[in-house]
N, C-alpha and C positions, 0 to 999 in steps of 0.2 A: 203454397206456390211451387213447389220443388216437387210436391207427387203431382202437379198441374202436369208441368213439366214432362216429367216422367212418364206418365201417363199415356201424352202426346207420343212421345221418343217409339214406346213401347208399342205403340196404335200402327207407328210407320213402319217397323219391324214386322210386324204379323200381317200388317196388308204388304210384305215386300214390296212398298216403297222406296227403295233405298236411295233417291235422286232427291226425293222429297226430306228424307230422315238426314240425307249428306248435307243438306242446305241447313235444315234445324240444328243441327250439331255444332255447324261452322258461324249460325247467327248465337246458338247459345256460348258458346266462346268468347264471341264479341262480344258478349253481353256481361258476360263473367270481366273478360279486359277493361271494357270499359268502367262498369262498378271499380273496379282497382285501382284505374285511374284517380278516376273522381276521390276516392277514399285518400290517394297519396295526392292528390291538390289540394285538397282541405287539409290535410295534416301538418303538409308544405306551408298553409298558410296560417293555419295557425302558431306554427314554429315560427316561422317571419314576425309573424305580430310579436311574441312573446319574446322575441329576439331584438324585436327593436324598443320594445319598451324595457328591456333590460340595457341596451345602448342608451337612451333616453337618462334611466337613473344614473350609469357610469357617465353620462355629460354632464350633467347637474352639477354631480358630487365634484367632478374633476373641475368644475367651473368656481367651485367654493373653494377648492386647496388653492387654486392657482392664483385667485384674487385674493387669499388671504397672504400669499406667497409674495403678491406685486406689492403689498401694502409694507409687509416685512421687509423688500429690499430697497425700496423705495427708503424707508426711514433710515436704513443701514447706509445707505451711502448721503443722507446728510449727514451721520455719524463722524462718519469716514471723512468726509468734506473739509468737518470742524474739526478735525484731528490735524487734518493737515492744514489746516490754514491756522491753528496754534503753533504748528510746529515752524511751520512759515514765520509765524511773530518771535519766536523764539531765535530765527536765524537773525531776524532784521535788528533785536537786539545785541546780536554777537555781532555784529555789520558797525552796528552803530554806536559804538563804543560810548562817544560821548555824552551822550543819550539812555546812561543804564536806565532797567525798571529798579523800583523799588521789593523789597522781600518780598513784599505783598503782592504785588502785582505779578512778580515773577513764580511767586508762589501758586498766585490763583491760574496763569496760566499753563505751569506746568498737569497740577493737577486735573483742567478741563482737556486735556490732547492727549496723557498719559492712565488716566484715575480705571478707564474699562476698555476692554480686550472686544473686539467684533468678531461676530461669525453668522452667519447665517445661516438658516436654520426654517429650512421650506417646509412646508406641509403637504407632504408624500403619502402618507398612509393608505389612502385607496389607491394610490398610482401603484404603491409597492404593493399591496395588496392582488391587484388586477394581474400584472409583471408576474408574481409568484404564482397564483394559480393556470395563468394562460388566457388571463380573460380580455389581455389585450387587444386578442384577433377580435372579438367581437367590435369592436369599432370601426365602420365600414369606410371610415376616410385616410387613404394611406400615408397620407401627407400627414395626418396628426398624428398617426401611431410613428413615422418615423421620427415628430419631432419628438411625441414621448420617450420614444426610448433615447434619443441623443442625449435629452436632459438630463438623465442619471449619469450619465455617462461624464457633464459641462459641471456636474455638483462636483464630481472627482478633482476637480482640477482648481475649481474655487476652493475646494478643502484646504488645498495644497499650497496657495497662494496667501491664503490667511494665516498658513501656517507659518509662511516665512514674515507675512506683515506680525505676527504672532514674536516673534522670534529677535524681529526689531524693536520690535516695544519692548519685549525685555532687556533688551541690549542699554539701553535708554534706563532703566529701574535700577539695574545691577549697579550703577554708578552714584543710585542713592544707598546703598546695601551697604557702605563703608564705613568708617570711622569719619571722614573727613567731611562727609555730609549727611545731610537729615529730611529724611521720610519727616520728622516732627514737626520740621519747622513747615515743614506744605501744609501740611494738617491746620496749624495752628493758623499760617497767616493765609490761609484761603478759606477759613471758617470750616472746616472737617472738623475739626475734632467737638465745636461745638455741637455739631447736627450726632456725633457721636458718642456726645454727655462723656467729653473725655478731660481732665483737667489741661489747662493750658501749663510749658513750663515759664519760668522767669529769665530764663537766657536760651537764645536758639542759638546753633551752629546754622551760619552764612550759607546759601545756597550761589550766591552771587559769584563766586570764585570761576562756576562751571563755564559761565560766557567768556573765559579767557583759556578755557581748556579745547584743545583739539580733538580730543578725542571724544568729549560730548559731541562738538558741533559735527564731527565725522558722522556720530553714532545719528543727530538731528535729523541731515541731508539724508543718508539712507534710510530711513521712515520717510521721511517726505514723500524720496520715490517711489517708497516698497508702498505708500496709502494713495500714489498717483496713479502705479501702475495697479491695482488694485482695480479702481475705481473703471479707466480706463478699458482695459483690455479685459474682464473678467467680470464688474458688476454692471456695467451698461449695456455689456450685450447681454449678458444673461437678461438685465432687466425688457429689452427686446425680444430676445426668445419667450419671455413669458405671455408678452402682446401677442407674440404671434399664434399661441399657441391658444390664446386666451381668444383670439377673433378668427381663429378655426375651430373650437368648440362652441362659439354664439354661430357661427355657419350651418354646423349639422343641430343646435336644439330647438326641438320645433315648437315656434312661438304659441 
């Protein structure tokens, strides 16, 4: 096709046509341009395609962290819930003097509101993955890549808030850590030690003293609000943030 061409060019040169040879030259250009075109539209388009079926899998995946994420804080803040509504039962027996619980009871309460530490604990891996290579621009909805990146940013602060709910609960333990009271006797009359094939003793040290003590009930009331504000201002929206985040990636996956 190219000595066709040529051929031609050379035909209009030797018959000094050159009106004729200036129009062939300028239609083969066009011809050359447009072939270029066409080559950079298809190229274009096959980049597109292979572009969004790579958006496509980063939706999916991001749709499994995020509802495995919803299901995670979801249970953490009934956690959180029962902690403080022990810690609540705990007040109303320091309230209600006349009305103590028995060892037992005060035993088995203390250890369901105090026994384990919360934290949450999302499933980032592709988010952080995407974030560190730069693969985030690939998602063409702006509105979800800015909610993605907030989110790393809203885990920062939950870190930090758990750390002082963290820090209350110990405050709360430390005042079984003495001589005058007993981690044993919780175990024993809340059934721990059983579930823990531990031998039970034959005299426990009282726990009961603590509902007459101020500095427990100080140590109560500040849990209470460090598992309200908690819950409040830090796992309900975040639990929000993840709907939203969660009903703008079902927007761009295509059914």
């Amino acid at each position: 096709m190219i000595k066709y061409f040529r051929k031609i060019r050379q035909q209009f040169i030797l018959e000094k046509k050159f009106r004729n040879y200036l129009l062939y030259a300028v239609g083969e250009i066009l011809l050359v341009v447009f072939g270029i075109l066409i080559a950079l539209a298809i190229d274009n388009s096959n980049q597109n395609s292979f572009d969004r079926k790579k958006e496509q899998t980063y939706l999916l995946g991001l749709r499994e962290e995020f509802q495995t994420s919803q299901r995670k804080l979801t249970e953490l803040i009934s956690v959180n819930q029962s902690n403080y509504q022990g810690a609540k039962k705990i007040i109303t027996y320091i309230s209600e003097s006349s009305l103590p619980p028995t060892e037992e009871q005060f035993s088995t309460i203390l250890f369901k509101t105090f026994a384990f530490d919360i934290a949450f604990n999302p499933n980032n891996s592709l988010l952080t993955e995407m974030i560190n290579s730069g693969s985030l621009k690939d998602l063409t909805n702006v509105k979800l890549r800015a909610q993605l990146t907030n989110w790393i940013s809203t885990l920062d602060d939950i870190a930090k808030q758990e750390s002082d709910l963290r820090l209350q609960r110990e405050k709360v333990l430390d005042m079984f850590r003495t001589n005058q009271h007993s981690i044993r006797t919780i175990f024993d009359q809340a059934g721990v030690s059983q579930q823990l094939d531990l031998p039970r003793v034959k005299t426990h040290i009282s726990n009961l003293e603590l509902l007459r003590d101020i500095e427990f009930e100080n140590n109560i009331l500040t849990f209470m609000l460090t598992c309200y504000a908690t819950e409040t201002n830090h796992y309900r929206p975040l639990l929000e943030d993840i709907q939203n985040i969660l009903s703008l990636l079902e927007s761009e996956i295509k059914k």
